[in-house]
N, C-alpha and C positions, 0 to 999 in steps of 0.2 A: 305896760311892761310885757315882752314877748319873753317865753320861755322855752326850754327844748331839754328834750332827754332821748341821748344817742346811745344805739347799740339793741342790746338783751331785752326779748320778749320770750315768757315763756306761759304755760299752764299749770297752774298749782292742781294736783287732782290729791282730792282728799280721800283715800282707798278703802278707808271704812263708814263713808258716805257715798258712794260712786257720784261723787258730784266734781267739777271743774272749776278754777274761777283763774280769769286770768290775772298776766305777775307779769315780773321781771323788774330789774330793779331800774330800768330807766323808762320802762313803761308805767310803771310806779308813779316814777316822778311826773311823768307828763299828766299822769291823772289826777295824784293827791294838787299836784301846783294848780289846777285847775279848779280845785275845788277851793283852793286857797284863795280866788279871784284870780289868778291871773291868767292872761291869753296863752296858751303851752300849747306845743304841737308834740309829736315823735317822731323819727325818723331811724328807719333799722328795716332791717327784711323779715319783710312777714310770709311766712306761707302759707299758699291755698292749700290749707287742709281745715278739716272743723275746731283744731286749736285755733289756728289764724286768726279765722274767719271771727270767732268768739273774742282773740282779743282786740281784734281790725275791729267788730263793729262797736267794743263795750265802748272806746277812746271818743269813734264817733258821736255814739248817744252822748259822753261826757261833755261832746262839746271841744276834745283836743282835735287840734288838726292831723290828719291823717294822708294830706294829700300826696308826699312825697314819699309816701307809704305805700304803695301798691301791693295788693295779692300777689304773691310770686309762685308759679305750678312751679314742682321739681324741687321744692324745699322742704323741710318739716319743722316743725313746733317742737322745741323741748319739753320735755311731759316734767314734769317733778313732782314726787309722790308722798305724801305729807299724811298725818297722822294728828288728830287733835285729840288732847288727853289736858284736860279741867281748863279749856280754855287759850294751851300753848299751844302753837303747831312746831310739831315736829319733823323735821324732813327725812324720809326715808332712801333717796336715793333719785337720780334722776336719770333720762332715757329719751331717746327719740323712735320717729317712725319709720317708714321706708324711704324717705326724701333724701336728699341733701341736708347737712346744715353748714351754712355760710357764715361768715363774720364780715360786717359791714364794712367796707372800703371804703373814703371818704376822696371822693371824686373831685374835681375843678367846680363841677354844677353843684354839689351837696355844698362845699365850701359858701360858695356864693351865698346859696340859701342860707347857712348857718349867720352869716352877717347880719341877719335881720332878726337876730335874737340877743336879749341884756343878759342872759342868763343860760351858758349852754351844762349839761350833764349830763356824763356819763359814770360805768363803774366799771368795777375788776372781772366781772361775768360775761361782761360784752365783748373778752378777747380781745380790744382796740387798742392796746397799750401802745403798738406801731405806730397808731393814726395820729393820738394826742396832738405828737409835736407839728402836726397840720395846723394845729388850733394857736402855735405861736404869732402874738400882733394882733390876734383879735382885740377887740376893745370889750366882750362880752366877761362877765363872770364866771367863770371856770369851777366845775367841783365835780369832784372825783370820788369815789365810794369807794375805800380797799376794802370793805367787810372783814372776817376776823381769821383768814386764813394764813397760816406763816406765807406763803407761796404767793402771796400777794404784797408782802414786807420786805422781801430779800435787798441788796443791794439794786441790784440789776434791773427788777421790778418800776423800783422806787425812781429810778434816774431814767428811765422810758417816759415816768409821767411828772411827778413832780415839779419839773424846771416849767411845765408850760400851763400851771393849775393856780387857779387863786385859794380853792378852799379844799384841803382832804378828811373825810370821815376815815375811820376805822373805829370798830368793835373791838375791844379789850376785854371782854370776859375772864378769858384767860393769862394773860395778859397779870405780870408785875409791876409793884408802880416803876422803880427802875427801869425796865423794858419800856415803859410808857413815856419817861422822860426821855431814854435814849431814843426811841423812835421819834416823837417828835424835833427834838434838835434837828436828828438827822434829814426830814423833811424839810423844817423851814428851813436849816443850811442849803438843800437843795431850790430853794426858788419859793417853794408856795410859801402863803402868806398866811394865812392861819388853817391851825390845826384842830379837829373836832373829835376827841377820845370819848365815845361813850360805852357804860357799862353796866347797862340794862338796866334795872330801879335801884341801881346804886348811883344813877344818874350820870353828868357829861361832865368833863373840863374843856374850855376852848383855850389854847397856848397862839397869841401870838411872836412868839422871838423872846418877849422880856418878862410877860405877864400872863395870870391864870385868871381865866373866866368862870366860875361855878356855872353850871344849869341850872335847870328844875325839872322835876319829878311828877306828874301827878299820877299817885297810884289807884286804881278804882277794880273793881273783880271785871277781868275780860270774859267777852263772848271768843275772841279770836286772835291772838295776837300778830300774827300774820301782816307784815307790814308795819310793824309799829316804830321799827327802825326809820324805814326809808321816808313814813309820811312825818317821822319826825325832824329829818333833814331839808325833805323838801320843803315844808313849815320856816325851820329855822334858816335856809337859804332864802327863799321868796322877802320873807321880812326884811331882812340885813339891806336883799337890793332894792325893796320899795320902802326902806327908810333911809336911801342914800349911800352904803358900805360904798367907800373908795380905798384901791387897795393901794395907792398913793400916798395915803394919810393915813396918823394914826388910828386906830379900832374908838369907837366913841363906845365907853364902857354901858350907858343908857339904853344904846343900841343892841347891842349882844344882849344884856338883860329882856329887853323888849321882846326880842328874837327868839328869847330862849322860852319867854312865856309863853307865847303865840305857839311857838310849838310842844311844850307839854301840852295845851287845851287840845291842839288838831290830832296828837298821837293817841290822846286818849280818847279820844270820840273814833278813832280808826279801832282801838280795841271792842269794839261793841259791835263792828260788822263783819259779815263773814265774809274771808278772803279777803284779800288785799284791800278792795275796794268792791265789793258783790259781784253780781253778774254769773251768778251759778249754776252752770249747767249739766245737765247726769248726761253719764259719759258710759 
């Protein structure tokens, strides 16, 4: 099973450790899927700066394919400045360097390449809401990350990406259950096929159209929570496609349970390392 996470790379820099670790929520995925066994690559613009370079080579050592990845001079790395206090990281703001920064265009050539993946991913950070509807007819698995910003929910937003998505996350922290039921309608009305509401150790619902999924939890004291999200979806995505999910047929309830195991054990072994997935560097 080939996997792929498009778009957003950036550098988590933790301000009261001058240390670096790279992030981004689709370079996330290409690394925690990797760790999950499966073959994953990334594909986004990376630039030649010492962010880059830091999150170009952590993918490689991981083992994600990087090849369509090249260094790019004339860009910059989004910096994001982060704060950890008893274990949560905190985000203080983010910022870039003297480069450019670019949002990934999805080319006739990138297209091609993405064919040769069961599983493609992107989110709301990577700016691509344009591109999605590129990804209509794929035969691949589709999942989209709104994270928990209203400005990622709006109408207009949602109908950019949803018609051409098999699976969408969002963060509900904030979030009423009300709001949570009418967002979902309003998604699967729009095309995608199941929805994935979670709400931090108050745990996930999965809604397909007719039915609710319960998650699971495992709560343990973090070193870091950093990532806890995204290694949780990348977990509970990977399972679903290496146990079968077809989004043709109805959800095998066994399935989603299995899925949703698999990913509380990976999210919580991800709380125990520092940054996303390590690779620390003082900056």
């Amino acid at each position: 099973m080939r996997v792929i996470g498009i778009g957003d790379n950036v550098v988590d820099r933790y301000i009261n450790k001058r240390i670096m670790f790279p992030g981004g929520n689709a370079v996330n995925f290409a690394a925690y899927a990797r760790q999950c066994g499966a073959e994953s690559a990334y594909l986004g613009l990376i630039a030649d700066d010492a962010e880059g370079r830091l999150v170009h080579d952590s993918l490689e050592q991981l083992g994600v394919d990087v090849s369509e990845s090249p260094l790019r001079a004339g860009l910059t790395t989004e910096r994001c400045d982060v704060v950890l206090k008893e274990g949560d990281r905190v985000f203080q703001g983010c910022s870039y360097g003297e480069g450019e920064y670019r949002t990934l265009t999805l080319t006739e050539e990138n297209l091609e390449y993405l064919k040769g993946f069961q599983v493609i991913h992107c989110g709301c950070y990577a700016c691509m809401e344009d591109e999605i509807r590129k990804l209509a007819g794929f035969d691949a698995l589709k999942t989209f990350d709104f994270s928990c910003e209203e400005e990622y929910r709006t109408d207009e937003f949602l109908e950019k990406v949803c018609p051409y998505i098999d699976i969408a996350l969002f963060s509900a922290e904030e979030m009423t259950q009300e709001q949570m039921k009418e967002l979902r309608e309003k998604v699967i009305g729009l095309g995608t096929k199941l929805v994935l509401i979670t709400n931090g150790t108050r745990g996930q619902m999965l809604w397909d159209g007719k039915k609710e999924y319960p998650g699971k939890v495992k709560l343990l004291e973090p070193v870091d929570t950093m990532g806890a999200g995204d290694s949780f979806f990348t977990a509970f995505v990977v399972a679903m496609a290496r146990g079968g999910y077809d989004r043709n047929k109805p959800l095998d309830e066994a399935l989603a349970d299995r899925a949703f195991s698999e990913a509380a054990d990976f999210s919580a072994g991800t709380c125990l390392v520092e940054g996303a997935f390590g690779f620390g560097t003082e900056y």
